[in-house]
C-alpha positions as CSV (number, residue, x, y, z in Angstrom):
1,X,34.0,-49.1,-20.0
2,X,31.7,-47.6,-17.5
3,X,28.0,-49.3,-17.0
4,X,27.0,-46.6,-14.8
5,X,24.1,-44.9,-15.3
6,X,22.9,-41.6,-14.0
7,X,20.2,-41.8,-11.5
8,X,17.0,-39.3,-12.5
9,X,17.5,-37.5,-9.1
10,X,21.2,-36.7,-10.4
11,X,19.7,-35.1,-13.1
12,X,17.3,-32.8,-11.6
13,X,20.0,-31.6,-9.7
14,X,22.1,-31.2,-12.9
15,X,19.1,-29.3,-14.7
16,X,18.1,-27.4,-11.7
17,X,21.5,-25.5,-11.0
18,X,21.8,-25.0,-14.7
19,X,18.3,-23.3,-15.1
20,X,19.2,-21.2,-11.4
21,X,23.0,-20.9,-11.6
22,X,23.3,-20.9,-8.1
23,X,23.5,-24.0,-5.6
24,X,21.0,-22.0,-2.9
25,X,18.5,-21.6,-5.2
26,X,18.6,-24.5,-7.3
27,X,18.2,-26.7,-3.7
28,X,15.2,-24.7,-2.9
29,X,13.7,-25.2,-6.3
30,X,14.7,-29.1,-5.5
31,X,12.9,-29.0,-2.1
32,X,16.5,-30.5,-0.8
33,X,19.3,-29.1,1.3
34,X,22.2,-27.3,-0.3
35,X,24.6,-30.1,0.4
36,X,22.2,-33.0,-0.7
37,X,22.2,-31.2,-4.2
38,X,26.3,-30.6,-4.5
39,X,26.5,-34.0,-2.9
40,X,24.3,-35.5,-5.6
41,X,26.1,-33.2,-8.6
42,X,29.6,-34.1,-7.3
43,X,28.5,-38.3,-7.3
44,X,27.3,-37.9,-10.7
45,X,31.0,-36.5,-11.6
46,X,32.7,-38.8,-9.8
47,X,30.8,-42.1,-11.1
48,X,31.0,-40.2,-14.9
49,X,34.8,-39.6,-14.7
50,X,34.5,-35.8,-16.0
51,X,33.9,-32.0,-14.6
52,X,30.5,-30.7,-15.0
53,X,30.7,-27.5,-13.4
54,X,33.6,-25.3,-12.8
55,X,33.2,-24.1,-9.1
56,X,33.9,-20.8,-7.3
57,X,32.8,-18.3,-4.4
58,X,30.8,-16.3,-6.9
59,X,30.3,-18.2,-9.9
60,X,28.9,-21.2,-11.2
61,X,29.8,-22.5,-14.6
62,X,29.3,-25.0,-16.6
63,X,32.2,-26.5,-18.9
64,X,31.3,-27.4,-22.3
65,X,30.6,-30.9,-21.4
66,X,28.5,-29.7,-19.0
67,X,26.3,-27.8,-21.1
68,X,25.9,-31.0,-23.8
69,X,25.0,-33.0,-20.5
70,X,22.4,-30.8,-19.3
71,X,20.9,-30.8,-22.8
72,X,20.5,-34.8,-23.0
73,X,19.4,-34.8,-19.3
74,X,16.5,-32.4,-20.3
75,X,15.7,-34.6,-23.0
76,X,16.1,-38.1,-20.7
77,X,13.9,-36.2,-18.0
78,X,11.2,-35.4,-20.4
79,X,11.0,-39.0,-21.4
80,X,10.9,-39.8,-17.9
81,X,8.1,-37.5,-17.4
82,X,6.3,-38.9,-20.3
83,X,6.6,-42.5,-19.2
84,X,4.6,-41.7,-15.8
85,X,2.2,-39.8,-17.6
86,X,1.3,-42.8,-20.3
87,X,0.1,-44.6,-17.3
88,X,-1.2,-41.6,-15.6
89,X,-3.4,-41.1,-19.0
90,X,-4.5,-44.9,-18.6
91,X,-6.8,-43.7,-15.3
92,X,-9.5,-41.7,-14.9
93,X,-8.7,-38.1,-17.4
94,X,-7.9,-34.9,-16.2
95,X,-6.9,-36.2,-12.7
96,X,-3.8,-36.1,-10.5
97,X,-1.2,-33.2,-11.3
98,X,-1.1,-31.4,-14.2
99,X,1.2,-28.1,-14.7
100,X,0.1,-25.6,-17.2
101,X,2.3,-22.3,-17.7
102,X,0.0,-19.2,-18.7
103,X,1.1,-16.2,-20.1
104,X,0.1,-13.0,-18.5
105,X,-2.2,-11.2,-21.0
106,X,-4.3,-14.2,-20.2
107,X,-4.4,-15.7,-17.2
108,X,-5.8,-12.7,-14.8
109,X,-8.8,-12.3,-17.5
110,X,-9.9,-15.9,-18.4
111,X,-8.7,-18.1,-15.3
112,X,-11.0,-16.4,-12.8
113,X,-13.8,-17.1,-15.1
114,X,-12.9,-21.0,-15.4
115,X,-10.8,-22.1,-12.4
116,X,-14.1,-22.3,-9.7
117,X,-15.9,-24.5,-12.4
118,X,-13.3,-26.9,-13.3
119,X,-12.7,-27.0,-9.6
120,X,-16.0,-28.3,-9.0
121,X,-16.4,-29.9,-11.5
122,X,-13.4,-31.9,-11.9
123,X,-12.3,-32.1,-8.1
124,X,-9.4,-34.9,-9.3
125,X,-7.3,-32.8,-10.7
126,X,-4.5,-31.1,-9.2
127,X,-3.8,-28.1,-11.5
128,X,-0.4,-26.3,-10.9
129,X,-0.4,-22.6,-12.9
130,X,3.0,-20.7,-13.7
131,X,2.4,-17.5,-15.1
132,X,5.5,-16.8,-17.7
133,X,6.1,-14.5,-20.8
134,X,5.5,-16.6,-24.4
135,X,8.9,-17.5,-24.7
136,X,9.8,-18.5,-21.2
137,X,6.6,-20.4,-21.4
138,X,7.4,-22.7,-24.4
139,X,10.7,-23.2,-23.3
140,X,9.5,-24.2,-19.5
141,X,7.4,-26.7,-22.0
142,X,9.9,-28.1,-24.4
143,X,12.2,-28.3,-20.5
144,X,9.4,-30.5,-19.2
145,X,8.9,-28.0,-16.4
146,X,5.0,-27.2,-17.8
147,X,2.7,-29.6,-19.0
148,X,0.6,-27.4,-21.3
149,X,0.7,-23.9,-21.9
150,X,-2.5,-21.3,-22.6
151,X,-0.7,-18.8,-24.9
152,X,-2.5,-16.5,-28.1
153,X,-0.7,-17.8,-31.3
154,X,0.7,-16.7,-33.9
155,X,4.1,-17.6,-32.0
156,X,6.9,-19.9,-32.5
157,X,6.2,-22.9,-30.7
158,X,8.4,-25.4,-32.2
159,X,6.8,-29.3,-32.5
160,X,3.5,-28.8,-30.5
161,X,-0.1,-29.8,-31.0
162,X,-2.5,-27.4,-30.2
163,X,-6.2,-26.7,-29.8
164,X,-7.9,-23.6,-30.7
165,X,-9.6,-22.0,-27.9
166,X,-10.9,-18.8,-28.8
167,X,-10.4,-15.9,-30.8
168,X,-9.9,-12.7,-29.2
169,X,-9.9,-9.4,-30.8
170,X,-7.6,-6.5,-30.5
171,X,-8.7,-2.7,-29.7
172,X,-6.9,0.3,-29.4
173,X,-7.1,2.2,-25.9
174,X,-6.8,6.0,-25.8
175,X,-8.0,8.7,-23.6
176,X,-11.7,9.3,-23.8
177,X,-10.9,13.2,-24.6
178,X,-8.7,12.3,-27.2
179,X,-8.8,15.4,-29.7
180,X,-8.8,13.2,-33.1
181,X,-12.8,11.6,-32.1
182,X,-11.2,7.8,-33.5
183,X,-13.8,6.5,-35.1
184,X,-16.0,3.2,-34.1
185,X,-13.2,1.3,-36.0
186,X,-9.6,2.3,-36.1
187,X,-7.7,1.9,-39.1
188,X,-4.4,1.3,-38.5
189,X,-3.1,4.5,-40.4
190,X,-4.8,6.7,-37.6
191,X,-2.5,5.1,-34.9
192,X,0.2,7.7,-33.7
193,X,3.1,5.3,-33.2
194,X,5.2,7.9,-31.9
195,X,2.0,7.6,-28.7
196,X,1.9,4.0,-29.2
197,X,2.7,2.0,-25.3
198,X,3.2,-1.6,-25.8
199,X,4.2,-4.7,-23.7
200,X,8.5,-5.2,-23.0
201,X,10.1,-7.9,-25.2
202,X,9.0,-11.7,-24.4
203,X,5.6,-10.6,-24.5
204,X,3.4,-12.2,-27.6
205,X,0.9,-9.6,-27.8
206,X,3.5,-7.1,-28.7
207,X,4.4,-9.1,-31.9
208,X,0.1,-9.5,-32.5
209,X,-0.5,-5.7,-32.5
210,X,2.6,-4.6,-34.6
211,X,1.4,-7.5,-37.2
212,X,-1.9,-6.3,-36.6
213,X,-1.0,-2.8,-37.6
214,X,1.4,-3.4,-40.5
215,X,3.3,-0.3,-40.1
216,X,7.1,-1.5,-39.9
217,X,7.9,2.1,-38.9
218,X,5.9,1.4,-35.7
219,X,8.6,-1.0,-34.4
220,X,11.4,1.9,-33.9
221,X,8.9,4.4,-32.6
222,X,6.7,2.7,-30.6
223,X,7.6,2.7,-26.8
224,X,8.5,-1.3,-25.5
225,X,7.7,-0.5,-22.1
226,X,4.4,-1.7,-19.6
227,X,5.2,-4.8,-17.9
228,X,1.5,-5.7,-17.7
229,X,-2.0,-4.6,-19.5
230,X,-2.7,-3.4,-16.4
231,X,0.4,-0.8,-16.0
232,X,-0.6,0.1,-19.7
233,X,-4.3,1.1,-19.2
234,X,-3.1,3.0,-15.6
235,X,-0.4,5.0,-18.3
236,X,-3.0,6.1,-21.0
237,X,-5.2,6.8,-17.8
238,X,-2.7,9.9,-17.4
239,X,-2.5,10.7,-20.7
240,X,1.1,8.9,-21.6
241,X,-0.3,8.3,-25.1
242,X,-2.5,4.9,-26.6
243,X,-2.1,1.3,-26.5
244,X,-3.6,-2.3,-27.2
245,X,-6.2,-3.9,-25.8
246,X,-7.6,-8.0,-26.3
247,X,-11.6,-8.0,-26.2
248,X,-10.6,-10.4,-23.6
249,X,-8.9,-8.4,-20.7
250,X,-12.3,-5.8,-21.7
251,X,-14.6,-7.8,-21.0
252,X,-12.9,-8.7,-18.0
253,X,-13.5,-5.0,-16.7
254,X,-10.2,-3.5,-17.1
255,X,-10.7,-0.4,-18.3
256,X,-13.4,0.1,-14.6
257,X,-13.2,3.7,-13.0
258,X,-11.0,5.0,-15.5
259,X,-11.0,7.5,-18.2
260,X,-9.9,5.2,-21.1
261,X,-12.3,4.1,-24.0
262,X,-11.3,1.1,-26.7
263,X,-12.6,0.4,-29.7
264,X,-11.9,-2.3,-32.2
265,X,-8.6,-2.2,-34.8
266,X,-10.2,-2.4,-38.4
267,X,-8.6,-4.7,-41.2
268,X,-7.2,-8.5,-41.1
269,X,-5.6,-10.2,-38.9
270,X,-7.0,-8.2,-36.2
271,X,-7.3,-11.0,-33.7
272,X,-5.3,-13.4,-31.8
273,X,-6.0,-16.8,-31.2
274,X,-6.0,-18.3,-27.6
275,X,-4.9,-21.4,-27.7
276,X,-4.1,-24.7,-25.0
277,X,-0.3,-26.3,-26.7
278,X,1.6,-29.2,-25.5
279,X,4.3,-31.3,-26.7
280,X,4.1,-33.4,-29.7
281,X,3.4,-37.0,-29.5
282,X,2.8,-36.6,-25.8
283,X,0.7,-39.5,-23.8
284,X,-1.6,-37.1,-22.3
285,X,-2.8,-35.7,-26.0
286,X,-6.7,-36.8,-25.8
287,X,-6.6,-35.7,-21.8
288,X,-5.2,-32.0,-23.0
289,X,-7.5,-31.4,-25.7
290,X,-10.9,-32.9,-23.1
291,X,-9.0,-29.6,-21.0
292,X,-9.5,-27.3,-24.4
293,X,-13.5,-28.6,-24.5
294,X,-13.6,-27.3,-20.8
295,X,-11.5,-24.1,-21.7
296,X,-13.9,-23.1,-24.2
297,X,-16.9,-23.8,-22.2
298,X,-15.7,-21.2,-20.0
């Protein structure tokens, strides 16, 4: 019976050209050469006695085996991960490296406000962003590829502990000549879904304002299609129909030099809630949640 054991290295390299499917890019995600990667991956095969990956010109795929490898390996990296930050957590908090993922209908509205403080104030730490979609997000979490992760909940998280940050209302944009005068508050029943502009899949804040609204009919008719808030606001600029707003990206300035006015959705659950997440029963718990204190002084 075999005693080896994998070496962590062999692993990244595993996990890497799983998550990039190609050797090039998988090494330049690695910070290695092409070869040193194959070299390690084809090691690793050797020393287990099995075929990881099926090989080709154009194709990289991974055999059954393969895939249930690359599943342990994210799970033995993780722990890996978690080992150097116990003692990491031992020193001085919120120093050294820290990667948080943000998602992108919050990180160009709250970060500029926080990022030159907690850079002054806590010069220690080394704080690596990666703005991703909710999904890709949590999963770059649960991966061990992100730390923490700013999202808005409600969303499917699986075993994280959180800390509330904020809540953060939701408004409805339109045209300031819009011919129906909306009211101060906007019910949801005066929203034209057949006008309504919303965020592609993979974005949380799609989910919020159709939850928001509680018209089921608005999830055929309204169109899935701005790839940022930005795109969005330039869209019912022109008179392309309405959309949803948080307070946050308001108050942030923008809706600046253009002709769009927003005003609050009336009824419950008209706000998301902004909130830092990380991975259950991680080492660096009290040291994440000291980070939410500082996020909501911001």
């Amino acid at each position: 019976m075999s005693t080896y054991l994998p070496t962590i290295k062999q692993l990244q390299y595993l996990v890497a050209l799983h998550e990039h499917q190609h050797f090039g890019r998988a090494a330049e995600a690695s910070f290695v050469s092409q070869s040193t990667l194959s070299a390690g991956i084809r090691e690793l095969e050797s020393l287990l006695g099995v075929t990881l990956v099926e090989r080709s010109r154009r194709v990289v795929r991974f055999t059954p085996l393969g895939k249930s490898v690359v599943d342990k390996a994210h799970r033995v990296l993780r722990e890996a991960e978690e080992l150097a930050e116990l003692v990491q957590a031992a020193g001085k908090p919120l120093s050294g490296e820290l990667r948080m993922s943000v998602i992108p209908t919050i990180a160009p509205f709250l970060l500029p406000r926080i990022l030159p403080r907690l850079r002054k104030e806590r010069p220690q730490l080394k704080l690596f962003l990666r703005e991703e979609t909710s999904d890709h997000a949590i999963e770059s979490l649960h991966h061990g590829r992100a730390d923490c992760v700013l999202l808005a909940l409600p969303f499917a998280t699986g075993e994280v502990e959180s800390e509330i940050i904020q809540d953060d209302a939701l408004y409805v944009a339109f045209p300031k000549d819009d011919p129906r005068d909306p009211p101060a508050e906007i019910p949801p029943n005066m929203i034209d879904e057949g006008r309504l502009l919303l965020l592609e899949d993979g974005h949380c804040l799609k989910e919020h304002a159709l939850a928001a609204c509680n018209r089921p009919e608005m999830r055929a008719s309204a169109t899935m299609i701005g790839t940022s808030l930005h795109t969005l606001v330039q869209m019912v600029d022109n008179g392309l129909g309405l959309t949803m707003l948080p307070q946050m990206a308001i108050d942030a300035g923008i809706l600046h030099e253009t002709d769009v006015v927003a005003r609050p959705l009336k009824g419950a659950n008209t706000s998301r809630q902004i909130a830092l997440v990380w991975r259950a029963n991680s080492p660096r718990a009290d040291e994440f949640k000291l980070l939410a204190e500082e996020l909501r002084a911001g």
